[in-house]
Gaussian input, Z-matrix of N, CA and C with variables (Angstrom, degrees):
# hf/3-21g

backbone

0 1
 N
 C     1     B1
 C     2     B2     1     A1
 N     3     B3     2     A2     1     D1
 C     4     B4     3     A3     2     D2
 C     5     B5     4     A4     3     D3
 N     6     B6     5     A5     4     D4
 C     7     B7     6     A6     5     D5
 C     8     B8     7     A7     6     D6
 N     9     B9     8     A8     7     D7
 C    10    B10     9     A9     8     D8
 C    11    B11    10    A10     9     D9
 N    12    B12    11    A11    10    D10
 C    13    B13    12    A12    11    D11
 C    14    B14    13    A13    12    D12
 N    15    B15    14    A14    13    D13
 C    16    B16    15    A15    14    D14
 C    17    B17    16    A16    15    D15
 N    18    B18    17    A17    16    D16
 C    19    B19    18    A18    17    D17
 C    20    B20    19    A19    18    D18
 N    21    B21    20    A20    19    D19
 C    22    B22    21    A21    20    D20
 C    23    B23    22    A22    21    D21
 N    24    B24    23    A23    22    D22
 C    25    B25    24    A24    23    D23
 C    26    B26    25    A25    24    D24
 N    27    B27    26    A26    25    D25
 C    28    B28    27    A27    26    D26
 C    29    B29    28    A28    27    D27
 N    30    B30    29    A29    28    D28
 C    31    B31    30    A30    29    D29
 C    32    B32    31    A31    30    D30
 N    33    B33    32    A32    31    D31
 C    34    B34    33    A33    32    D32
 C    35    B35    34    A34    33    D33
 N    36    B36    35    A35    34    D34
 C    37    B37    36    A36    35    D35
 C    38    B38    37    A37    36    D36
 N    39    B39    38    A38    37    D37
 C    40    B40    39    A39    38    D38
 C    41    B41    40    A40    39    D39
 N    42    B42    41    A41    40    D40
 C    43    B43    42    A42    41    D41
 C    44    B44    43    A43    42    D42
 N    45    B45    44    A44    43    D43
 C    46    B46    45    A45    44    D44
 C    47    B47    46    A46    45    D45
 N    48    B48    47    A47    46    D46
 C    49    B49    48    A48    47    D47
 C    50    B50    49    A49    48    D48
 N    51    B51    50    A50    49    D49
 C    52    B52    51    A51    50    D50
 C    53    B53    52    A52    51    D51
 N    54    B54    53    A53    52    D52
 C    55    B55    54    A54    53    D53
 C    56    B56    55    A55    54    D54
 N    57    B57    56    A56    55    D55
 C    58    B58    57    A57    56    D56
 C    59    B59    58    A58    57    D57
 N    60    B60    59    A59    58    D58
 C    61    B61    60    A60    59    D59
 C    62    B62    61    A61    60    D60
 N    63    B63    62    A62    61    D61
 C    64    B64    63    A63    62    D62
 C    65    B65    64    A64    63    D63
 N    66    B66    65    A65    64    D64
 C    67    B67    66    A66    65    D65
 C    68    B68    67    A67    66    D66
 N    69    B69    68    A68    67    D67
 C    70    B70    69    A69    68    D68
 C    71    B71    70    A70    69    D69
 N    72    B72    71    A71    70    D70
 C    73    B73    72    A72    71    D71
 C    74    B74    73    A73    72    D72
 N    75    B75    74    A74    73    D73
 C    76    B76    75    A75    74    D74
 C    77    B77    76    A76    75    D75
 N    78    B78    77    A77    76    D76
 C    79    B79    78    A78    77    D77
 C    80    B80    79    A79    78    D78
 N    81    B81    80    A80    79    D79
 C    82    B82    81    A81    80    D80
 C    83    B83    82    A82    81    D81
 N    84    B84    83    A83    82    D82
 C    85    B85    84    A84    83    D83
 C    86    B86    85    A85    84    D84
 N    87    B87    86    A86    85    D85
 C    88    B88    87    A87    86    D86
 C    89    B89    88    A88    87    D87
 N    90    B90    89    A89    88    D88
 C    91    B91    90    A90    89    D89
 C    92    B92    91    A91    90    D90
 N    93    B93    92    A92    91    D91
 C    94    B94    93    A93    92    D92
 C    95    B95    94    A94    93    D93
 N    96    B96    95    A95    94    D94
 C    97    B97    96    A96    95    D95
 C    98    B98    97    A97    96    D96
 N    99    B99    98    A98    97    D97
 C   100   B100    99    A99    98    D98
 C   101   B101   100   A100    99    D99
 N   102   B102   101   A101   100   D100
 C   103   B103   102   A102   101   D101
 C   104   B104   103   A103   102   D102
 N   105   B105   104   A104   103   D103
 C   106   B106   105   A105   104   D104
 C   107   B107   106   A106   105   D105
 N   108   B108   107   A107   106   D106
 C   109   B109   108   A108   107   D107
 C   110   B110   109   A109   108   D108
 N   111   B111   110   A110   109   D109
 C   112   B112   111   A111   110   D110
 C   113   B113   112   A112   111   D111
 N   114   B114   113   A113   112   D112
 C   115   B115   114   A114   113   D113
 C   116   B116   115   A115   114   D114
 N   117   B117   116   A116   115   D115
 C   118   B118   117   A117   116   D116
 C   119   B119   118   A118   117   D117
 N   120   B120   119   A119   118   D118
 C   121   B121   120   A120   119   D119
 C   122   B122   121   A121   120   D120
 N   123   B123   122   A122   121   D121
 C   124   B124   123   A123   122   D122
 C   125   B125   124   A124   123   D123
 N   126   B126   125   A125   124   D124
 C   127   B127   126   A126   125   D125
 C   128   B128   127   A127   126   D126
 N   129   B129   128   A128   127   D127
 C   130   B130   129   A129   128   D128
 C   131   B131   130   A130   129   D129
 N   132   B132   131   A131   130   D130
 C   133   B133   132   A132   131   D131
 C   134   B134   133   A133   132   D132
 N   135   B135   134   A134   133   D133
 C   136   B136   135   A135   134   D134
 C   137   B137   136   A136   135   D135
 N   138   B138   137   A137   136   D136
 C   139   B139   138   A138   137   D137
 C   140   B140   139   A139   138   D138
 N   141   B141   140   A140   139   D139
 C   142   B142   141   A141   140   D140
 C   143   B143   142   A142   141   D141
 N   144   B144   143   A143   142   D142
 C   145   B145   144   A144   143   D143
 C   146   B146   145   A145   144   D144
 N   147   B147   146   A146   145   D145
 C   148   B148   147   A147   146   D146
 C   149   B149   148   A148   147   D147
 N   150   B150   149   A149   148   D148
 C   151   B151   150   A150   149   D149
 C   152   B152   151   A151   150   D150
 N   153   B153   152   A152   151   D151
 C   154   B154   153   A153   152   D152
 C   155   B155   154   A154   153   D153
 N   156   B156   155   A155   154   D154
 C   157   B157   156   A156   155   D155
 C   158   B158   157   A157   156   D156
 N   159   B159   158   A158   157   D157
 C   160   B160   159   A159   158   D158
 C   161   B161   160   A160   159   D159
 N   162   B162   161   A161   160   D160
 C   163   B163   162   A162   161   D161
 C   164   B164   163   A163   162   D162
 N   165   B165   164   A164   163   D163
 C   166   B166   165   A165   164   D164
 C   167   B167   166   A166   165   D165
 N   168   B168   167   A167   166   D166
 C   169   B169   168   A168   167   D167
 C   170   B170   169   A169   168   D168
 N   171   B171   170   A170   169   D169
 C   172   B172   171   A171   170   D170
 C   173   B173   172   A172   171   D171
 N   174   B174   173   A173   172   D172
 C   175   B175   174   A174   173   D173
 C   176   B176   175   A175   174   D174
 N   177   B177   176   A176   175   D175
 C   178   B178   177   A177   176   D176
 C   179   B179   178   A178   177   D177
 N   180   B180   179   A179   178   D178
 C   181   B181   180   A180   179   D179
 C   182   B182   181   A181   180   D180
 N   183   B183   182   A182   181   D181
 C   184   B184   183   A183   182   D182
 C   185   B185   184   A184   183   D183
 N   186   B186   185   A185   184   D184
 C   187   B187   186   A186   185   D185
 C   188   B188   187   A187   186   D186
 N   189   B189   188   A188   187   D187
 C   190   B190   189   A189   188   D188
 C   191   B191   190   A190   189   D189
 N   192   B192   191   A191   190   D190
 C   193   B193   192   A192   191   D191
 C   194   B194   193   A193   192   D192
 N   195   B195   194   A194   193   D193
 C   196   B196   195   A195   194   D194
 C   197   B197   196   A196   195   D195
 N   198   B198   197   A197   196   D196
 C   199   B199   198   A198   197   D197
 C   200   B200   199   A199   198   D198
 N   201   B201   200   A200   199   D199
 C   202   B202   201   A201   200   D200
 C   203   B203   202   A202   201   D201
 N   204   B204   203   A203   202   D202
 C   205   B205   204   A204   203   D203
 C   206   B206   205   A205   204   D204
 N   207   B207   206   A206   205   D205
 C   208   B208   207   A207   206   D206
 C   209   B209   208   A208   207   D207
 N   210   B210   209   A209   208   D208
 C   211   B211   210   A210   209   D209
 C   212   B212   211   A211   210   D210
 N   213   B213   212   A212   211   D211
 C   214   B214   213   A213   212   D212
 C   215   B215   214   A214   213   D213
 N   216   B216   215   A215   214   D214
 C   217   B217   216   A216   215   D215
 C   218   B218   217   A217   216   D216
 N   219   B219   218   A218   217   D217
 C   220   B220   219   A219   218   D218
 C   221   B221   220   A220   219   D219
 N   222   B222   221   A221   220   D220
 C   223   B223   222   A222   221   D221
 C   224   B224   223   A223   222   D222
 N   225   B225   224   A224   223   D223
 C   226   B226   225   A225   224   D224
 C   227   B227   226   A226   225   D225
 N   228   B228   227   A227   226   D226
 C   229   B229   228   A228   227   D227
 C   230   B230   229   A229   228   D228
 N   231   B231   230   A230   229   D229
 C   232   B232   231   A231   230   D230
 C   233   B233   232   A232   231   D231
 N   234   B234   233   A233   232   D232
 C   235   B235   234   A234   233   D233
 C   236   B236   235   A235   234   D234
 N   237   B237   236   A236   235   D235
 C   238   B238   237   A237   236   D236
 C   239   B239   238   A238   237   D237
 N   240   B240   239   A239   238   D238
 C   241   B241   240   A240   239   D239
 C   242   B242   241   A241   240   D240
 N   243   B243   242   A242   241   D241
 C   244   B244   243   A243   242   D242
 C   245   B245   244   A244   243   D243
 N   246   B246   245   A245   244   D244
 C   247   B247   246   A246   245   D245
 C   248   B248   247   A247   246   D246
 N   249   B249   248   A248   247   D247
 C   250   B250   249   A249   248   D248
 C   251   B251   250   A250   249   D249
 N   252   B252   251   A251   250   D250
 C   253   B253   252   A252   251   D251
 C   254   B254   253   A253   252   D252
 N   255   B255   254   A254   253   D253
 C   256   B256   255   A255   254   D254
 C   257   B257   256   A256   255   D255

   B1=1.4337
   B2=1.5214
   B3=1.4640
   B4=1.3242
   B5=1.2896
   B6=0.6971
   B7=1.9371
   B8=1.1503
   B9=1.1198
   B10=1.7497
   B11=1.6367
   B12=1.7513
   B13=1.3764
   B14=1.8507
   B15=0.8124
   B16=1.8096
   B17=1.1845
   B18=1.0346
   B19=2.0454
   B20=1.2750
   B21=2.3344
   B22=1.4084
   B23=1.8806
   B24=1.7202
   B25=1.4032
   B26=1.5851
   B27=1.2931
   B28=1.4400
   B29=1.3335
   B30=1.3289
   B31=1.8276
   B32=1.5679
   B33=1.1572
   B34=1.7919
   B35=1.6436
   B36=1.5385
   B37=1.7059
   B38=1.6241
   B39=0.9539
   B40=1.5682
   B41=1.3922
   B42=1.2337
   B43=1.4745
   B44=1.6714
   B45=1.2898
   B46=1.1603
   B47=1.4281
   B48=1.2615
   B49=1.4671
   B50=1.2976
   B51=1.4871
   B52=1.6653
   B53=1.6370
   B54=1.2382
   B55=1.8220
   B56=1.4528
   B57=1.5683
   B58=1.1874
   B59=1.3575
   B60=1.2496
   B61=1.8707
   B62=1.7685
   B63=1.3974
   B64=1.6656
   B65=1.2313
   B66=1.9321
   B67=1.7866
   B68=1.4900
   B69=1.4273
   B70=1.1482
   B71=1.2495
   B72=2.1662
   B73=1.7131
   B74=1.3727
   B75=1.4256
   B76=1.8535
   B77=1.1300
   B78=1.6266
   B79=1.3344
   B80=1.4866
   B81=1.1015
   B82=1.4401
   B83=1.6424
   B84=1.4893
   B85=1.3242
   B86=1.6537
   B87=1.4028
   B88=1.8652
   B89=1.7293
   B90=1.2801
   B91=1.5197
   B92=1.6450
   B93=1.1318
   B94=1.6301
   B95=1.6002
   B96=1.2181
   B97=1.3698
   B98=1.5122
   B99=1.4954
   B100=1.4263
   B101=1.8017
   B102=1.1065
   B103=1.7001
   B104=1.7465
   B105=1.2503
   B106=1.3351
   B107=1.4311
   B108=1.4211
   B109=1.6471
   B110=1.5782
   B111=1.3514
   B112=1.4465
   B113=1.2594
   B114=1.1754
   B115=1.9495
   B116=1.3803
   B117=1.5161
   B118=1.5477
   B119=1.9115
   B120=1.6143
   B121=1.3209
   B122=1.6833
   B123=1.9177
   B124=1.5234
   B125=1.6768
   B126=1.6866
   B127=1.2281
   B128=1.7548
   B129=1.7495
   B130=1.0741
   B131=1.2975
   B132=1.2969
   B133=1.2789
   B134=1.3337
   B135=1.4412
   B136=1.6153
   B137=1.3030
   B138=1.4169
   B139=1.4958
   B140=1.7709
   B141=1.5469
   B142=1.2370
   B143=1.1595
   B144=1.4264
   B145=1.7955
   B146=1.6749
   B147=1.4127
   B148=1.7550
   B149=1.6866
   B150=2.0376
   B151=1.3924
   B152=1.3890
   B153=1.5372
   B154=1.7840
   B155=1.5569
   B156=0.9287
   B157=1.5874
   B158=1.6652
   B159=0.8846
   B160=1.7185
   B161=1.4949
   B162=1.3849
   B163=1.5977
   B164=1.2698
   B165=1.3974
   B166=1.5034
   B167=1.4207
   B168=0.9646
   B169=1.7707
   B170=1.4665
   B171=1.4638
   B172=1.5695
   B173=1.9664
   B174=0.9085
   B175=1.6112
   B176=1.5003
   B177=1.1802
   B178=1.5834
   B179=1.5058
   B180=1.4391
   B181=0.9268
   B182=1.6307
   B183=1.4457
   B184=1.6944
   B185=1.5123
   B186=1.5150
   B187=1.1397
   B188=1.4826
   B189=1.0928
   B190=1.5975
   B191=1.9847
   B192=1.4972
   B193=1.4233
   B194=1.8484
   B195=1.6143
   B196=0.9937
   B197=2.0030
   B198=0.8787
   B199=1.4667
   B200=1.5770
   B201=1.5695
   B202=1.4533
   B203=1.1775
   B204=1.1160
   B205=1.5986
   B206=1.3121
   B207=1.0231
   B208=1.8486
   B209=1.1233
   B210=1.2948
   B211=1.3613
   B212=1.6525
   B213=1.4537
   B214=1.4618
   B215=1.9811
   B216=1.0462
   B217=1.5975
   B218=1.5053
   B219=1.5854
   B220=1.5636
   B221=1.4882
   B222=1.6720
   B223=1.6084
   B224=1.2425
   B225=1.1735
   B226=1.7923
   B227=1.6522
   B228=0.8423
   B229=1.3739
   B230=1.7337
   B231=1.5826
   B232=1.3869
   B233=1.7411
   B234=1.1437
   B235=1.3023
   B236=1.9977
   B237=1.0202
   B238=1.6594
   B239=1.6040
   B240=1.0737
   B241=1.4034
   B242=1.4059
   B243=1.0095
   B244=1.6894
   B245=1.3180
   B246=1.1999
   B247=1.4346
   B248=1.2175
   B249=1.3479
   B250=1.5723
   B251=1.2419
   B252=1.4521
   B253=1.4852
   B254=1.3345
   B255=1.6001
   B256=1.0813
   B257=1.7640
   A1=107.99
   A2=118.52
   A3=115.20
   A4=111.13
   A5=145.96
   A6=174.79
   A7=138.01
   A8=110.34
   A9=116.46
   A10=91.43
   A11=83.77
   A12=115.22
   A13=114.75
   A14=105.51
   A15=95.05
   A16=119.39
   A17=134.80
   A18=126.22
   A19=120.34
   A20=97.56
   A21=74.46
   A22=106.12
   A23=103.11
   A24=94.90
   A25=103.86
   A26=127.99
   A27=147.13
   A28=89.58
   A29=126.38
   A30=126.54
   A31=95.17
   A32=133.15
   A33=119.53
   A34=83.25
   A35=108.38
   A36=145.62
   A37=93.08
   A38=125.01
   A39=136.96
   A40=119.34
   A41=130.27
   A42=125.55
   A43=94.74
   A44=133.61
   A45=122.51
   A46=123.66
   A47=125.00
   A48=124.76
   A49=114.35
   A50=110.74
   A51=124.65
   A52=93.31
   A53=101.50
   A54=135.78
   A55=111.82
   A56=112.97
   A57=92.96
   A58=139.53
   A59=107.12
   A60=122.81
   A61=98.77
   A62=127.52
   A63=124.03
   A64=110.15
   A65=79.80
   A66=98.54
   A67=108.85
   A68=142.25
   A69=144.02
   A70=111.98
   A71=90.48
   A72=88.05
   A73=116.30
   A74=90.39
   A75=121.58
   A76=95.30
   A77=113.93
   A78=137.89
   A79=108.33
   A80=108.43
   A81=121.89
   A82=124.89
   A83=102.44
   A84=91.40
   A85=127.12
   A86=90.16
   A87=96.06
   A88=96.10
   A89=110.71
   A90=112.37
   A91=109.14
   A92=117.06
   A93=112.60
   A94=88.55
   A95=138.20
   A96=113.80
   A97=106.29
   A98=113.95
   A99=123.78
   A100=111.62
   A101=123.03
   A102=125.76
   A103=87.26
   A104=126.26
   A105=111.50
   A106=131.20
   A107=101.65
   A108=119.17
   A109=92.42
   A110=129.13
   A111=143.25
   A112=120.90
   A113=108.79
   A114=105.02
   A115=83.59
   A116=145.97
   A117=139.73
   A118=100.55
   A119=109.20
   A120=112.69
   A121=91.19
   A122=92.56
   A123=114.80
   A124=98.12
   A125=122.87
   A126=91.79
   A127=81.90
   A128=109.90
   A129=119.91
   A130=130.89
   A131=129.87
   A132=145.36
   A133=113.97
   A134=107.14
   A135=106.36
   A136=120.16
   A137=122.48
   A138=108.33
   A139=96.27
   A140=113.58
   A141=109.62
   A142=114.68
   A143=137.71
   A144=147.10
   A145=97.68
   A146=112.66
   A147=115.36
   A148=107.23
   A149=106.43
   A150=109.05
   A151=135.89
   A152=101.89
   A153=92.67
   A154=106.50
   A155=122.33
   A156=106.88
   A157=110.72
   A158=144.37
   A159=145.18
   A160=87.70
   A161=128.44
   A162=105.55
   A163=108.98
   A164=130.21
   A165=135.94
   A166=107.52
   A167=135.67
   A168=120.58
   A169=96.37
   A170=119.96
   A171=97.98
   A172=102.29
   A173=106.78
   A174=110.60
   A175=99.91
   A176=125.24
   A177=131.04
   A178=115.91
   A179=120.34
   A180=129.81
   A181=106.10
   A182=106.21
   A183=117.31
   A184=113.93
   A185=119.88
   A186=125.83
   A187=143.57
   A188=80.96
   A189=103.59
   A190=109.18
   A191=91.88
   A192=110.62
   A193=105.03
   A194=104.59
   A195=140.54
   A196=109.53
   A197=121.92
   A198=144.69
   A199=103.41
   A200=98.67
   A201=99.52
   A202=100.63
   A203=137.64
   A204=137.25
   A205=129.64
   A206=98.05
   A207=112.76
   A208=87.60
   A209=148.12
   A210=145.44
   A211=139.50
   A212=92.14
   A213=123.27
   A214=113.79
   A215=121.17
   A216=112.28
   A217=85.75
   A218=96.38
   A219=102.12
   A220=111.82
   A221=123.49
   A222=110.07
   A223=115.15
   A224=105.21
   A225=106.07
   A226=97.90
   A227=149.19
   A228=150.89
   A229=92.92
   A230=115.42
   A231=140.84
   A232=98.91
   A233=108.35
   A234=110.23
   A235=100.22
   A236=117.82
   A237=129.92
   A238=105.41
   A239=133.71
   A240=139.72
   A241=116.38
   A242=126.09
   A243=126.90
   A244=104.48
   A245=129.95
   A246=123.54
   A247=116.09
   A248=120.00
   A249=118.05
   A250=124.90
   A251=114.40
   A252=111.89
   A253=127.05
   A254=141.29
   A255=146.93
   A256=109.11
   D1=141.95
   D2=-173.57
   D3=-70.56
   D4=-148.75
   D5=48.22
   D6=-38.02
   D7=135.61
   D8=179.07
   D9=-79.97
   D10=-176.81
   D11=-173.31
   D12=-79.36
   D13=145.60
   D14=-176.58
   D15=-54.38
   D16=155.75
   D17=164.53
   D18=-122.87
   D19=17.68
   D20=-177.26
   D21=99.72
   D22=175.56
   D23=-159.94
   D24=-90.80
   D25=13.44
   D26=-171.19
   D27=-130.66
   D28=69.18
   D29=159.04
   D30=-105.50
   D31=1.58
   D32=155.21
   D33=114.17
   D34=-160.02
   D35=178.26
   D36=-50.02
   D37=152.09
   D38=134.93
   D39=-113.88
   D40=-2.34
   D41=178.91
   D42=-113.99
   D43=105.92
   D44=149.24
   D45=-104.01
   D46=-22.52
   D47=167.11
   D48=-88.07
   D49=-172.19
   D50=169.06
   D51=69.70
   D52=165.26
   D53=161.76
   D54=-33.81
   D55=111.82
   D56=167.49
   D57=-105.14
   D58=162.59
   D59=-168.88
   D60=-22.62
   D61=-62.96
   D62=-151.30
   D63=-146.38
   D64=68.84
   D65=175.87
   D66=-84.62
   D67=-35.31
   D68=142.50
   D69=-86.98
   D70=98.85
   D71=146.59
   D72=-126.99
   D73=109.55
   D74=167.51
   D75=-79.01
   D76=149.67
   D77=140.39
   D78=-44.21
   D79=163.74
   D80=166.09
   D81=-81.57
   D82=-10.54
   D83=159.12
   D84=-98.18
   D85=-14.17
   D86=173.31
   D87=-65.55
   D88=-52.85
   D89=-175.32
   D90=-36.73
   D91=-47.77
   D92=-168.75
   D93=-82.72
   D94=-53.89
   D95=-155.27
   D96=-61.83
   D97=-48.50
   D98=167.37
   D99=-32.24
   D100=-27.25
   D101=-161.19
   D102=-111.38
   D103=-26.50
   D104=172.30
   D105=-81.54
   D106=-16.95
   D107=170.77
   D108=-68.87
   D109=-62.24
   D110=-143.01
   D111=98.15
   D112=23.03
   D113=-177.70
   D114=-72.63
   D115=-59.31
   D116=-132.53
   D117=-70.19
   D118=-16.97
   D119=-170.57
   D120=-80.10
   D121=164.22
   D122=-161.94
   D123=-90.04
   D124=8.67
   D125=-179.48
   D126=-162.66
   D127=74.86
   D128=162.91
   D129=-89.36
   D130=0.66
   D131=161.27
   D132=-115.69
   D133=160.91
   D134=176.11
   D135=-86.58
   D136=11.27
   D137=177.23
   D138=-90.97
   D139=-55.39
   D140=172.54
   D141=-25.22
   D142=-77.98
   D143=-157.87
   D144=-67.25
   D145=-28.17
   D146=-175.41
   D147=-63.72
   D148=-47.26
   D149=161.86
   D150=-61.21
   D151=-36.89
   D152=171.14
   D153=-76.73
   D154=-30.83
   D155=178.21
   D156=-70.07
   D157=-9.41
   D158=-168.53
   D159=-116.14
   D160=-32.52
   D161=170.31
   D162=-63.44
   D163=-39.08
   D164=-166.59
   D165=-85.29
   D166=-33.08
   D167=159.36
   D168=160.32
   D169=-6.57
   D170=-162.27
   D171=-85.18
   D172=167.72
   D173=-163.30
   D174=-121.67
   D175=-32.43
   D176=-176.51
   D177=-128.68
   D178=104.45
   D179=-168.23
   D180=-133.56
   D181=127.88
   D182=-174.82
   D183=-126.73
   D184=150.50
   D185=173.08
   D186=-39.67
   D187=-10.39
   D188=-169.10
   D189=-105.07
   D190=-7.29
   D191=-173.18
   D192=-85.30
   D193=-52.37
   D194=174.19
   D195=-55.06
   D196=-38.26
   D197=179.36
   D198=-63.68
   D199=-59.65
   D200=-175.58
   D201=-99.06
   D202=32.53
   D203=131.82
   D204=-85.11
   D205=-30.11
   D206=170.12
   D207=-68.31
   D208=-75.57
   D209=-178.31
   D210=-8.61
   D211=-35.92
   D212=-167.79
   D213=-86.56
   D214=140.50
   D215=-168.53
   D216=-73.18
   D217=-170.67
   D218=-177.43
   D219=-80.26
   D220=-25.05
   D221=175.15
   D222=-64.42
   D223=-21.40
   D224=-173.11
   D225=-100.44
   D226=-18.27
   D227=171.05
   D228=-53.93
   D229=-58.97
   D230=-174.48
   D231=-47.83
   D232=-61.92
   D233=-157.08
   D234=-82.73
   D235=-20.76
   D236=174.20
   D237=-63.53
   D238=-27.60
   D239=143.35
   D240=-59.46
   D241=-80.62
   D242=170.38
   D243=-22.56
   D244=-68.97
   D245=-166.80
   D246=-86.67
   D247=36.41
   D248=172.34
   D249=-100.35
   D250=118.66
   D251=177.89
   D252=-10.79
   D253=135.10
   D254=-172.62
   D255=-104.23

């Protein structure tokens, strides 16, 4: 894509596409209640945790697997990946 000419330190926006910066703005207390449910975590549903586990090698993955992963603090959440079948 071309470019214009400079204008200087007033040449306007530079981000007009993609996602923007402060699409959720929560308060900070929605933020914690939101992080105490676990919605803010990367694998609050089971399809999410169903995909990282089938990227990592496992082939059969059940609800009940997923349950007692929620279960687990976050080092062991951490390390429940590491040790997954390849």
């Amino acid at each position: 894509m071309a470019k214009g000419k400079s204008r200087g330190a007033a040449g306007g926006p530079h981000k007009n596409h993609g996602p923007k910066r402060h699409m959720h703005a929560w308060c900070g207390i929605m933020k914690q209640d939101f992080a105490k449910a676990g919605l803010l975590n990367k694998y609050h549903d089971f399809e999410s945790w169903a995909q990282a586990c089938q990227a990592r090698g496992s082939k059969h993955v059940t609800a009940a697997d997923f349950e007692a992963f929620c279960g687990l603090k976050p080092e062991e959440q951490k390390a429940y990946f590491q040790n997954l079948r390849k």
